[in-house]
TORKOL-4160 file (C-alpha; in steps of 0.2 Angstrom, whole numbers, padded with zeros to 4 digits, m for minus):
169
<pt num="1" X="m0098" Y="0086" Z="0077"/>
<pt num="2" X="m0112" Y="0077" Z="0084"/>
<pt num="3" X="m0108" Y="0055" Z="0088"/>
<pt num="4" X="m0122" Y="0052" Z="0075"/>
<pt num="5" X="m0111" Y="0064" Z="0063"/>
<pt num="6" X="m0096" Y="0057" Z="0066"/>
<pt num="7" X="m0102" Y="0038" Z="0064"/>
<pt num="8" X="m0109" Y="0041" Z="0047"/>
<pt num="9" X="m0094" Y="0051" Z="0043"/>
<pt num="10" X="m0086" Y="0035" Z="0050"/>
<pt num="11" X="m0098" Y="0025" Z="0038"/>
<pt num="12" X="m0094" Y="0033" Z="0024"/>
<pt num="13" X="m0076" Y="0030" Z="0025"/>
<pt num="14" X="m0074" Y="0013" Z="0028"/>
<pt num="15" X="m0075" Y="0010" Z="0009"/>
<pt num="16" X="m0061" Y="0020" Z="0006"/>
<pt num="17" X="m0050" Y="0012" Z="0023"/>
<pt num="18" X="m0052" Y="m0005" Z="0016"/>
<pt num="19" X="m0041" Y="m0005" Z="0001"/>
<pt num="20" X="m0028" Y="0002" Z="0012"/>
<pt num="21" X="m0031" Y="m0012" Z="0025"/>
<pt num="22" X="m0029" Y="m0027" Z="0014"/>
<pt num="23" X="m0015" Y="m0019" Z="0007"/>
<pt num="24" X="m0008" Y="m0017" Z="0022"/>
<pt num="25" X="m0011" Y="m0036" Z="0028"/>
<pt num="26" X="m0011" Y="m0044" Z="0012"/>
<pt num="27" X="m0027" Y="m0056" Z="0019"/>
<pt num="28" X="m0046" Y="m0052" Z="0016"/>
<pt num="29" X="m0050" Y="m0058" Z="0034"/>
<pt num="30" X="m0036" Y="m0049" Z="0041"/>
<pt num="31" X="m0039" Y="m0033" Z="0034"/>
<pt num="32" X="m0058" Y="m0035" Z="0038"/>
<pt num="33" X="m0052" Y="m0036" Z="0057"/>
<pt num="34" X="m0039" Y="m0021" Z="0053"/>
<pt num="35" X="m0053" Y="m0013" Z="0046"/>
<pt num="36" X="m0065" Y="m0015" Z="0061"/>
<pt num="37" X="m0053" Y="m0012" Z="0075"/>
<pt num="38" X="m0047" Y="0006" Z="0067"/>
<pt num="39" X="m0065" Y="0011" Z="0067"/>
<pt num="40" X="m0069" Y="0006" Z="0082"/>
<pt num="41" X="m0053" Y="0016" Z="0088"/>
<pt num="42" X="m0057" Y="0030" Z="0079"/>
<pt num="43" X="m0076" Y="0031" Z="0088"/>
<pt num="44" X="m0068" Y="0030" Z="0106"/>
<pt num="45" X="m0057" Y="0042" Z="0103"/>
<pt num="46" X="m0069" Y="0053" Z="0094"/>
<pt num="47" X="m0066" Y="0068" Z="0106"/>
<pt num="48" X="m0049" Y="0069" Z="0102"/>
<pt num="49" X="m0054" Y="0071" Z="0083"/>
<pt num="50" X="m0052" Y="0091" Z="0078"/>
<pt num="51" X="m0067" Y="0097" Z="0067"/>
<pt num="52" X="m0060" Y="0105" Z="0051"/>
<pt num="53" X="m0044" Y="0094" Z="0051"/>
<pt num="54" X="m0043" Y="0078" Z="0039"/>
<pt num="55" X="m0055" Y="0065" Z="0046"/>
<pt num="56" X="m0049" Y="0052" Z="0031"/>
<pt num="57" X="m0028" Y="0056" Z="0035"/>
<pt num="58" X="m0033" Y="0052" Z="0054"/>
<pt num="59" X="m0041" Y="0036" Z="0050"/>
<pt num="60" X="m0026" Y="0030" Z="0039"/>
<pt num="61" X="m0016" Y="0037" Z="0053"/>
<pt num="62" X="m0025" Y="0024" Z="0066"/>
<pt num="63" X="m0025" Y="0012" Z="0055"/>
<pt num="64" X="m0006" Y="0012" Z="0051"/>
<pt num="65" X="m0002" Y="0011" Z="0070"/>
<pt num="66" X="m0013" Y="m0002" Z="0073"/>
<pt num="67" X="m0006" Y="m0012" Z="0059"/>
<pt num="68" X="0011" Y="m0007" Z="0067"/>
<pt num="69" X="0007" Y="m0012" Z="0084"/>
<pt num="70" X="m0001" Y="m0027" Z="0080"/>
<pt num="71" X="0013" Y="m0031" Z="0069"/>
<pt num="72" X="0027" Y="m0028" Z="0082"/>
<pt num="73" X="0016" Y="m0038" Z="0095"/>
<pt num="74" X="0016" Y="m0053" Z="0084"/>
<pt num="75" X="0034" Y="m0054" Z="0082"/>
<pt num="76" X="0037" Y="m0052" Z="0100"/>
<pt num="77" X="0024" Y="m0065" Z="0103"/>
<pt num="78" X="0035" Y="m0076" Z="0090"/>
<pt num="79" X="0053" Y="m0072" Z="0103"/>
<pt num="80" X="0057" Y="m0080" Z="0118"/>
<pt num="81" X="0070" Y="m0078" Z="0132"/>
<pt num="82" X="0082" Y="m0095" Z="0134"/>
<pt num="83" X="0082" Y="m0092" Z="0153"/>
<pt num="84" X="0099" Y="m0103" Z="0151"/>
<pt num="85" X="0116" Y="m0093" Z="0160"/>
<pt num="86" X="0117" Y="m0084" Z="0144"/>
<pt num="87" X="0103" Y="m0076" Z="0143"/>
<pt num="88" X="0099" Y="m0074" Z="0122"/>
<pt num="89" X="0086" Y="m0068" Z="0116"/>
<pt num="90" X="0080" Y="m0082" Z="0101"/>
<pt num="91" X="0070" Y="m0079" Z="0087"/>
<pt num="92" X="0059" Y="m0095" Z="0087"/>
<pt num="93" X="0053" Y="m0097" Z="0070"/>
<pt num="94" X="0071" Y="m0098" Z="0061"/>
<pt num="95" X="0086" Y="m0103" Z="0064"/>
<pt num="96" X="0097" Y="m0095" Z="0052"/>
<pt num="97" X="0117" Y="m0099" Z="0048"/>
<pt num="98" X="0124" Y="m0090" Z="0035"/>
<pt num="99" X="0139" Y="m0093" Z="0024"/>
<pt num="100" X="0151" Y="m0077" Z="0027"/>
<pt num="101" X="0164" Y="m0080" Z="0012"/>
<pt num="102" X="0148" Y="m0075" Z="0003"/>
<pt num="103" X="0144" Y="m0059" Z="0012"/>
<pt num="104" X="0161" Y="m0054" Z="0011"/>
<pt num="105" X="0161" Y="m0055" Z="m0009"/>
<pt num="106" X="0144" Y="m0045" Z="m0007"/>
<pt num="107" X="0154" Y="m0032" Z="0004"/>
<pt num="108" X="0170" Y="m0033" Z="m0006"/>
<pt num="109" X="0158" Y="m0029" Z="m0022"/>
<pt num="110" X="0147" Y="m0015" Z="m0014"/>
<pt num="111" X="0162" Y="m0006" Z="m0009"/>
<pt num="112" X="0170" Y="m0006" Z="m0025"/>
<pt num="113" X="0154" Y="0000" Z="m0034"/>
<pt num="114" X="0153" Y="0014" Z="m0023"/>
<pt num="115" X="0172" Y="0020" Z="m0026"/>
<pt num="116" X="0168" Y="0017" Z="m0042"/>
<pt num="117" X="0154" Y="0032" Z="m0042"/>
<pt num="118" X="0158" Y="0049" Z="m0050"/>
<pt num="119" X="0162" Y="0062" Z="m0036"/>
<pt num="120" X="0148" Y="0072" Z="m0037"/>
<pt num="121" X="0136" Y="0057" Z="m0035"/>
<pt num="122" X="0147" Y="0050" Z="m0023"/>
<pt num="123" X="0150" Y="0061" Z="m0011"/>
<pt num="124" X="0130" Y="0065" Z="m0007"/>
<pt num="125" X="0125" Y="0048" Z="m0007"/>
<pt num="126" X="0137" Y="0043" Z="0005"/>
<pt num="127" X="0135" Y="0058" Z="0016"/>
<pt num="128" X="0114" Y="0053" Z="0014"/>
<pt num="129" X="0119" Y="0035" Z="0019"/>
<pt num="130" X="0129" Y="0041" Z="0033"/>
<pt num="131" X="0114" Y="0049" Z="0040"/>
<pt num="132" X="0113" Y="0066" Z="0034"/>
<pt num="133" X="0097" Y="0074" Z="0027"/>
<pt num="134" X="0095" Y="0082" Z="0012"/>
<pt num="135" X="0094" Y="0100" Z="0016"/>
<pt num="136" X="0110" Y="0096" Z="0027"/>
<pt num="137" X="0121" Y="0090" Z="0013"/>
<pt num="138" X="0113" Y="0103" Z="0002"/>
<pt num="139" X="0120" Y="0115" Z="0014"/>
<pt num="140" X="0137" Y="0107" Z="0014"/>
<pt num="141" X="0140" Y="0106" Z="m0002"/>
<pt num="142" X="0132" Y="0121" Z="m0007"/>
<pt num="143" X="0122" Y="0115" Z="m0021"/>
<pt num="144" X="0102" Y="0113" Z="m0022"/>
<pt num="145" X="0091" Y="0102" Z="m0014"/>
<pt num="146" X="0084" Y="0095" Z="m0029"/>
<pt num="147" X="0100" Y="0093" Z="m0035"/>
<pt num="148" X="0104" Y="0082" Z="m0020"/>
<pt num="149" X="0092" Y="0071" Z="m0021"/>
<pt num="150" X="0092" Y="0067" Z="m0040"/>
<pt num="151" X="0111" Y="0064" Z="m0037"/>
<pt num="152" X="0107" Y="0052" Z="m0025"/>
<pt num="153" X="0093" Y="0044" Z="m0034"/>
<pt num="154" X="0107" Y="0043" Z="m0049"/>
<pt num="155" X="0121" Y="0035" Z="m0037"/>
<pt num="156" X="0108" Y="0021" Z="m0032"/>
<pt num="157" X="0103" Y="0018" Z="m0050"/>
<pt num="158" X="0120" Y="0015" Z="m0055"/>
<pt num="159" X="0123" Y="0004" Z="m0038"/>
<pt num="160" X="0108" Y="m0007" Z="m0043"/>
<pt num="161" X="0114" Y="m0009" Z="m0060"/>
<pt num="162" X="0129" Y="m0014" Z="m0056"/>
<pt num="163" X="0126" Y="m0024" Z="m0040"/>
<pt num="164" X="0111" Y="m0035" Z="m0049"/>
<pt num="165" X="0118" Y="m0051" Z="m0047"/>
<pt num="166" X="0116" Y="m0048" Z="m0028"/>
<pt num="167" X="0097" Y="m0044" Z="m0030"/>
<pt num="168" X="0084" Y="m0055" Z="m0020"/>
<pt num="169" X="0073" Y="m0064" Z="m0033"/>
């Protein structure tokens, strides 16, 4: 693909990139900049673009990463290091202190709710929240896929449902 191909290829989907971008940023001017930089990006790198692959699943792809990266730069941007003998690491914007009686009712709750589950819901949404993936606990309990994974969708339901008064409003 030629440059002047792949910048009116480019061109033409940009319209599409910028739902995606103020999405992403929540802000006009922001996703405008988002916007700009991933196509920029995209041209210097257009070597590295594969003719026949998905040239609107690469652009979202820069554009993700760049919103990650810019992201991540911000809030390292927003921590300092207290050079002090202990050596912290301070978030800058927020000082929070939080009131631990309260997180342990939270805990106390979201414990019993989950012994409270049905074995067959249980035991796969705790193996999933334990880090297993699907096709792993399928194997281990020797049951479908599918069938893992609306058993975990069930055992969250019902956590939520029971759990509502912990929700963030």
């Amino acid at each position: 693909m030629t440059a002047l191909e792949f910048s009116y290829s480019l061109n033409k989907m940009s319209k599409s990139l910028k739902p995606f971008a103020l999405k992403l940023t929540k802000d006009m001017e922001e996703a405008n900049d988002l916007l700009q930089e991933t196509i920029l990006k995209a041209f210097t790198n257009r070597d590295k673009f594969a003719d026949g692959t998905n040239l609107k699943a690469w652009l979202y792809t820069i554009m993700k990463n760049t919103f990650i990266t810019n992201y991540q730069r911000m809030v390292r941007r927003n921590t300092f290091i207290d050079t002090t003998d202990n050596l912290h690491y301070i978030n800058s914007t927020e000082n929070i202190t939080e009131n631990l009686a309260y997180t342990s009712f939270a805990l106390k709750d979201i414990n019993e709710a989950i012994v409270n589950l049905e074995d067959a819901y249980k035991t796969p949404f705790m193996m999933h929240f334990r880090g297993f993936k699907y096709h792993e606990i399928a194997d281990k309990l020797n049951i479908p896929i599918g069938t893992v994974k609306n058993r975990i969708h069930i055992a969250r339901k019902e956590l939520k449902g029971k759990l509502k008064n912990y929700a963030v409003k």
